[in-house]
N, C-alpha and C positions, 0 to 999 in steps of 0.2 A: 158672315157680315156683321159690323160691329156698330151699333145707333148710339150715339153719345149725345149730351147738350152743351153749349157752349157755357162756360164759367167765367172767364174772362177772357176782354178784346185788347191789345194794346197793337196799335201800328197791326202791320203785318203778321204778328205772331196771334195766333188765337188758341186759350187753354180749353181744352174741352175734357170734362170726366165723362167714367161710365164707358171709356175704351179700352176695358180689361183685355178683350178677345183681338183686339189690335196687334199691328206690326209694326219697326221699323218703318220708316221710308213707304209703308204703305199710302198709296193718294187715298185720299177723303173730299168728301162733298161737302163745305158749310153753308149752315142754315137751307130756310126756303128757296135762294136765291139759286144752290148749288155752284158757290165760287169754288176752284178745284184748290184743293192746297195739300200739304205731305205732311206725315208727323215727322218731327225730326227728334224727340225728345220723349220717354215713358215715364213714369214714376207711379205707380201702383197702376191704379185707373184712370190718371189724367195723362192725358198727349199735348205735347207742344206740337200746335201745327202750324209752317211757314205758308201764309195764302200768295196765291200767285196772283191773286187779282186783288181791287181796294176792296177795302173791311168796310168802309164810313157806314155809318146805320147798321151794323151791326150788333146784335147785345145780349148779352145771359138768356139763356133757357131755349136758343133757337136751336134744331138738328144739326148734329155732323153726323155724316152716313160712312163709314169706309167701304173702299173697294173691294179689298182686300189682297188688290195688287199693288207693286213699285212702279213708281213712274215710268212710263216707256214711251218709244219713237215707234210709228210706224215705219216698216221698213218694206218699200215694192215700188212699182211702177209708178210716175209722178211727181217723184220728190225732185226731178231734173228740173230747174227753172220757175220752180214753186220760191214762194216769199213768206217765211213762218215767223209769228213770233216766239216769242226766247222758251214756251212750252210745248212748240209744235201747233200751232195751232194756224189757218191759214189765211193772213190776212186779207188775199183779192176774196176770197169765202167769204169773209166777213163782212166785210165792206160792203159785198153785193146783197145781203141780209139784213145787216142792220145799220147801215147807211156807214160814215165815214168817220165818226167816234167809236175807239171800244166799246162794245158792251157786256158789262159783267155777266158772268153765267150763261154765256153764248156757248151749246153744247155744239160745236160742228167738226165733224172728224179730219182728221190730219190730211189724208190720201181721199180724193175726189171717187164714192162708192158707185156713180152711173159709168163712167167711163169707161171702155171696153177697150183692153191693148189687145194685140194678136200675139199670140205664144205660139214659138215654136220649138216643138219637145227635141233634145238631142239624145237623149238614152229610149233603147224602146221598152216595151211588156217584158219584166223576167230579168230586168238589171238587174245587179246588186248596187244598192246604195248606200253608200253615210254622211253623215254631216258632214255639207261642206261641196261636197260633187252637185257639179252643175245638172241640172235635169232640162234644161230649155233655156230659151235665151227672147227678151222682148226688146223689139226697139223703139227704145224712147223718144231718141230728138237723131235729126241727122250724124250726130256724132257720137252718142252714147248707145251702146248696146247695154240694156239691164239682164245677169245673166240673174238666172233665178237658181237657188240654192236648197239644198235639201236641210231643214233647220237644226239648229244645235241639240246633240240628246237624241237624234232618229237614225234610225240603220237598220237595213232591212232590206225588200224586192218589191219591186213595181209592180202592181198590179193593173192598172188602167192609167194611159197616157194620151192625149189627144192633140191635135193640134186646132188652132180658131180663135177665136175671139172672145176673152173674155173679163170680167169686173176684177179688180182687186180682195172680191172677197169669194169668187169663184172655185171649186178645187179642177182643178188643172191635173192632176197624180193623185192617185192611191196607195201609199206604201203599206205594205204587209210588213209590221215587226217579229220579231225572232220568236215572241206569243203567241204570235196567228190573233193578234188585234192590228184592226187597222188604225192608218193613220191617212186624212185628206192634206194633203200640200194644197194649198192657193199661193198667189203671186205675190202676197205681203203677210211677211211677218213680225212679230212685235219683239222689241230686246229692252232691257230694263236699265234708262243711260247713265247710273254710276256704275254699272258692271264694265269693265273692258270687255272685247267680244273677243273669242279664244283664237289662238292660228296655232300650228303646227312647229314655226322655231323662229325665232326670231335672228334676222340676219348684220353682219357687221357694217354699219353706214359708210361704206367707201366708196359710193358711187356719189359725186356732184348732181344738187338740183340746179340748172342748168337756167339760168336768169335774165342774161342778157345784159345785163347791169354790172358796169367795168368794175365799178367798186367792189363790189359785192363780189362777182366770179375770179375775178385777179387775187385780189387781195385780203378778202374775210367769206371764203367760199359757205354752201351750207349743203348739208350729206342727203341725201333722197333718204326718210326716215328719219331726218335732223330735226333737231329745233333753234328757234333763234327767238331774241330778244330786239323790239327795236325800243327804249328808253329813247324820251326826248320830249325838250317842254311844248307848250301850246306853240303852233306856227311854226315848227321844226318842218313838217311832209313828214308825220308819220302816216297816213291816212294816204297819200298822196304815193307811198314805196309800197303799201300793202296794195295799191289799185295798179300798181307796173309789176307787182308779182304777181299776182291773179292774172293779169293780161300774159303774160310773156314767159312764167317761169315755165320749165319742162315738165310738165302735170298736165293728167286729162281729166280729173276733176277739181273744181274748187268750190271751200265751203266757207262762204265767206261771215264773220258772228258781227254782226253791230252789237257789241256788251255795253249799254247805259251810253251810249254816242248821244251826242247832242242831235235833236229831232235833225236839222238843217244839213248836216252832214249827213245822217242816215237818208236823206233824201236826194242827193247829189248820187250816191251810191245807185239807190232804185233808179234812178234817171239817166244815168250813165252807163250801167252794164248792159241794158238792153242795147243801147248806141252802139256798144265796145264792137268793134269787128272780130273775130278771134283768128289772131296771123296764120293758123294753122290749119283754118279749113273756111274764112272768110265769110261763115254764119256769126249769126247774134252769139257774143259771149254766153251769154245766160242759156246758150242750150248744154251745157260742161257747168252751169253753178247752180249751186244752191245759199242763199241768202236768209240767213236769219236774223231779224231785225227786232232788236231789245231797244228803245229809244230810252232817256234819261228820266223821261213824263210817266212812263208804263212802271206798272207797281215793282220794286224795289228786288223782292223774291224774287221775278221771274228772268231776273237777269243773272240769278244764282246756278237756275236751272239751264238757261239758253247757252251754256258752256259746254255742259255736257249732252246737251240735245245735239249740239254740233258736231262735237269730235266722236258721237255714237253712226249719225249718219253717215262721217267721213268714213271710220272705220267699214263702214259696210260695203262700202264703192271700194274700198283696201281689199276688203275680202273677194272682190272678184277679179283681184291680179290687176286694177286700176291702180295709177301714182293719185294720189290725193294733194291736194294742198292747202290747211287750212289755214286763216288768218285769221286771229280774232283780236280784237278794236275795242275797248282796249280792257286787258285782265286788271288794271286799276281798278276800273268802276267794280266790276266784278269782286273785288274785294273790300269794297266800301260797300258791298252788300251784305258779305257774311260780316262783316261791322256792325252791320245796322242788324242783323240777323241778334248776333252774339251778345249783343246791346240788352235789347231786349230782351233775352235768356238769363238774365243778372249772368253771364259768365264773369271770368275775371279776366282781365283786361289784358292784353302784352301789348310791344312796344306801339306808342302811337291809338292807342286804342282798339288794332284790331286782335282778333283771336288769336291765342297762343298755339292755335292750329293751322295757322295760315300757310306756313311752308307747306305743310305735309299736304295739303290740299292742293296747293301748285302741285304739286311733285307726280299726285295722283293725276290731277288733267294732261302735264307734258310727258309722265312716262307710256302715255297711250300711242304716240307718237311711234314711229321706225319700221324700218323695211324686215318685210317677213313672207315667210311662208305659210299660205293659210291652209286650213280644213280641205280636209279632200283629197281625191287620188291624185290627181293631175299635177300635183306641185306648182301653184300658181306662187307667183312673184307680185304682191303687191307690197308700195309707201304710202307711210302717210306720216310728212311733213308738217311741221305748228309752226308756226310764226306769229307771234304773241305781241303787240303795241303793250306800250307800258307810259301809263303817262304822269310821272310823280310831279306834285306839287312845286311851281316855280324853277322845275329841269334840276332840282335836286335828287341823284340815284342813291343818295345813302339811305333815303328812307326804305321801310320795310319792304314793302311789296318789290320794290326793284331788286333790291340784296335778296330776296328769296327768290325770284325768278333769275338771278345771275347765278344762284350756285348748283340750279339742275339745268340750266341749258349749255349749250355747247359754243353759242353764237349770239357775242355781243355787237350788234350795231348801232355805237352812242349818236343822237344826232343831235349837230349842236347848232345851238340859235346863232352865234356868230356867223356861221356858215351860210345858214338861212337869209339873215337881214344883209349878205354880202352876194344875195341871190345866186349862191352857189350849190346846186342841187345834184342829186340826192345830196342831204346835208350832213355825210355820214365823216365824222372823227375818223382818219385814220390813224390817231397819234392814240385813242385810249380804245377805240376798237378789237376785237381779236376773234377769231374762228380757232376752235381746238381741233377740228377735224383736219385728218393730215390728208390730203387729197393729192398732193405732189406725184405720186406715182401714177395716178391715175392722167392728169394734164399729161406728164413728163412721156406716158406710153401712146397715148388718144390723140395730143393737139400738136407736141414739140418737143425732144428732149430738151430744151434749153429754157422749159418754162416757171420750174422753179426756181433757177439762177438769174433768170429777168425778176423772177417777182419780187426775190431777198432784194436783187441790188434797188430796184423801185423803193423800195421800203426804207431801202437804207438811207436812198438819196432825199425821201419826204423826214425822217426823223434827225440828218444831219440839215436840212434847213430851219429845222425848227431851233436847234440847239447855235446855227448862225444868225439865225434871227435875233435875239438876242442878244447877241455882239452889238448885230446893226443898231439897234434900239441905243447902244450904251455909248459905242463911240463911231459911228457910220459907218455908209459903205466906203469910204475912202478905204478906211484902215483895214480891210480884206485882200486876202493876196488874189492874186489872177485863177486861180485853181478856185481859191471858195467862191467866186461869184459866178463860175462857170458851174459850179454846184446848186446856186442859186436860181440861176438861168432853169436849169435842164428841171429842178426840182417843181418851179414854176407852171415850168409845159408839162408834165406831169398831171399838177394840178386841174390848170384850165383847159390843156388838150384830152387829159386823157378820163381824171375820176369827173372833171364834173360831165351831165349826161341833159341833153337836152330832151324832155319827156315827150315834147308837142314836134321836133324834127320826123320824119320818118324814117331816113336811113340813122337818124344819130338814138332814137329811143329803144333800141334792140341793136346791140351789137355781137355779135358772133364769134364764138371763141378763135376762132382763126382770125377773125379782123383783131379780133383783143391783142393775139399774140403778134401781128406786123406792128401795130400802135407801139408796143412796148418796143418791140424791134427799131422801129427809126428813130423814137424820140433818144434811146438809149445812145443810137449810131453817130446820131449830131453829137452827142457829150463825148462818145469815145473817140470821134474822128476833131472835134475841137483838142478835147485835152492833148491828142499828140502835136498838132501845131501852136498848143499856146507860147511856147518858148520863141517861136516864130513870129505871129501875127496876134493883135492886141486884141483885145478879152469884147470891144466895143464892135468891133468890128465882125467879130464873128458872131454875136448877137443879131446883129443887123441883116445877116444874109435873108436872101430874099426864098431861099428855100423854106426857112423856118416858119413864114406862112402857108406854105404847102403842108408842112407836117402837120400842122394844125388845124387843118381842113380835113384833115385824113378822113375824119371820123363821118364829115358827111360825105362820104364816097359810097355810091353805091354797090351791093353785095359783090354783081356781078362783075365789076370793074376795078375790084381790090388789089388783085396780084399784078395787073397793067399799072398801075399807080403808083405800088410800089417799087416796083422795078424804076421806072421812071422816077419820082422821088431821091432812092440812093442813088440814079444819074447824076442827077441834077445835085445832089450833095458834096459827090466827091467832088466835078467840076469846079464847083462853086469853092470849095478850098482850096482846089490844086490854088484856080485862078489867085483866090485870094494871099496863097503863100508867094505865087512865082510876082504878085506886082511888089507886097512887104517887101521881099526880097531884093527886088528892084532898084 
């Protein structure tokens, strides 16, 4: 252990000498107060250390103590529907301790040490175990099973197992290593969260996370293991698409990061997931999340740390064959951190001020991301999914942080205020949007061989409106032949029948990929069943048919009475043309 004194205070950073015997990344104690902070920087016997908590009244000659450990997450029973801030720490704890303000140097542990889960052991006396093989299983909340793991770096035989009830610091197992020393397993262990936590192999992202969200699943899918970008200015629903994939994506856990969110939104959050019903088993959402809350007001550092305190948790629930799904809100501010970080460090500056390390920092948070094989015999299957808000200045993406987070993710979702202020939601571009994940075979074998061939023509029919739009702007729609306004028409319902998504309906806020694939299916059938009798009956008229508010309704049809409707529907279509050619005709 390494006792230094503090030399100089500036913001956040505090220099301390006299930490010759120091490390890296190891956490330190400053002053009397004991605010926690990391060194991030050595140079002989002084440490740069980032404090996670405010400095104010701090000054030369006060103690810094180090740990002589790296920052880490508790990882065990609890962390289900707990509320940490951005260094793990637990704010209903807090709150009930030292009333409803932060308090600096408030030392109270991560994971609640009276609480007693019931363990039940699944390997007995005389396994052989290694990191990574489940040894028992606790159940947290109605929905989550916590398996418990034998920690990284142990292998070996069981020598005592029991089942009952016991604390988080409890040992639960004895393992006998290959020395003939023992080792006690308890129900929480600790991981140090700029480490990624190790798996067995990591697998190819060709399965779809499964959304509900027509835009999203149709047309810019994203891979279980994926990552996605949502860029988009103030008032776009970026906060708003991250609270419908939490709700609704196909994931059994979520970890949801408030990184530097304004206080009022991070409160909308707390007050809303407990309400959220979860479609899939009809408890409170928050028994499947975990919430880590960094608000804009909380000191600056710990919003640097509450990134990786997230995606270490995620990765853990990954580790026991769980889908995860994190979303973090938004990696902006998070990098207006290491800004204010690197500031302070005299570094030198790159583009815009922030660090000339800022890609490689991205890169390192979203390469933790993807579907894998973890530790252990059993060959377990766990993802884990990022979803990343990005919120650049004035909905401009050229600046930095966006262009670094667009050249390692896989999935851009631009959301544009136009769209927004035309109260078209989700308010997602599909003209500069794009998914690189090639997921077609997968829809084409699973939902309908004809689902990639709807989706290209969908695509087709939204980017030849935009290029006829255009036209219309310059010289009208007079001057359009009967074919492009009928391209017009179907491009239209597209738009309003099919991407935009109403969040607060109940049958239209989750759609199913089978309801996805009939949507596409009729709106298309009207365009293909008009364009054959355009030469026939006038372009005015076939707009006007009275089925084409039926198609349009589709969406709020409910689950069970989809295939009745559309059968009914393409009736009611073809009729309506016969009739309308045989009167033309006439």
């Amino acid at each position: 252990m390494s006792i230094g004194t503090i030399k100089k205070v500036a913001g956040p950073l505090v220099i301390a000498e006299g930490m010759r015997n120091a490390n890296m990344f190891d956490v330190v104690r400053v002053s009397k107060q004991r605010l926690i902070g990391e060194i991030i920087e050595i140079h002989g016997d002084q440490a740069s250390i980032q404090v996670y908590e405010e400095t104010s009244g701090l000054g030369p000659g006060e103690p810094v103590e180090s740990t002589g450990s790296p920052l880490s997450v508790e990882l065990g029973p609890g962390l289900i529907g707990s509320i940490f801030d951005g260094i793990q720490r637990p704010l209903v704890d807090i709150m009930e301790a030292t009333g409803t303000n932060l308090k600096r140097g408030v030392e109270i542990p991560s994971l609640n040490r009276e609480k007693k889960w019931h363990f039940v052991p699944t390997v007995s006396v005389g396994a052989q175990v290694q990191a990574g093989d489940i040894i028992g299983t606790v159940k947290e909340t109605e929905i989550v099973i916590q398996k418990i793991m034998v920690p990284y770096g142990l292998k070996g035989k069981i020598t005592s197992i029991k089942e009952g009830d016991f604390t988080v610091l409890d040992t639960v197992a004895v393992l006998e290593k290959e020395d003939k020393t023992t080792e006690n397993i308890t129900l929480m262990q600790k991981w140090p969260v700029r480490r990624g936590r190790p798996y067995n192999q990591k697998l190819s992202p060709d399965q779809p996370l499964i959304t509900g969200q027509r835009v999203i699943d149709t047309l810019f899918p994203i891979a279980k293991g994926g990552v996605a970008a949502i860029p988009g200015p103030f008032g776009s629903g970026k906060t708003v698409v991250q609270h419908q994939l939490a709700k609704w994506a196909d994931a059994d856990i979520v970890v949801y990061i408030g990184c530097g969110e304004r206080g009022n939104e991070m409160t909308d959050v707390l007050n809303e997931f407990p309400q959220l019903k979860d479609p899939k088993t009809g408890n409170s959402l928050m028994e499947r999340t975990v919430l880590i809350a960094n608000t804009s007001d909380m000191p600056v550092a710990a919003r640097e740390a509450s990134i990786y305190v997230g995606i270490t948790i995620a990765e853990y629930f990954r580790d026991m064959g769980y889908s995860v799904a994190l979303m973090a809100d938004s990696t902006s501010r998070w990098a207006e951190a290491l800004r204010e970080m690197s500031g302070r460090l005299e570094e030198m500056p790159g583009e815009e001020g922030y660090p000339a390390y800022l890609a490689s920092r991205l890169a390192q948070f979203y390469e933790r991301a993807g579907r894998v094989i973890s530790l252990g015999r059993d060959g377990r299957e766990g993802a884990l999914s990022v979803i990343g808000a990005v919120s650049p200045p004035g909905g401009d993406i050229s600046e930095p942080v966006s262009q670094a987070t667009l050249r390692i993710v896989k999935v851009f979702w631009g959301l544009d205020s136009n769209l927004a202020y035309r109260r078209h939601f989700p308010a997602i571009n599909w003209l500069t949007s794009y998914s690189l994940y090639d997921m077609g075979k997968w829809f084409n074998s699973n939902i309908n061989d004809r689902w990639t061939l709807l989706k290209s023509r969908i695509m087709k029919l939204l980017n030849d409106e935009a290029e006829l739009d255009e036209i219309v702007k310059l010289v009208g729609m007079d001057a359009l032949s009967a074919s492009d306004r009928l391209k017009l028409e179907a491009a239209r319902s597209i738009r309003e029948d099919y991407l935009h998504q109403d969040a607060f309906h109940e049958d239209d806020t989750y759609t199913s990929l089978e309801k996805q694939y009939l949507m596409m299916e009729l709106i298309l059938k009207f365009y293909d069943s008009s364009l054959e009798y355009l030469d026939k009956v006038s372009i005015d008229d076939l707009t006007k048919l009275p089925v084409r508010e039926r198609i349009g309704r589709f969406k709020y049809v409910a689950k069970d009475k989809i295939n009745k409707e559309y059968e009914e529907v393409l009736l009611q279509l073809s009729r309506e043309i016969k009739e309308l050619v045989q009167k033309e005709g006439a």
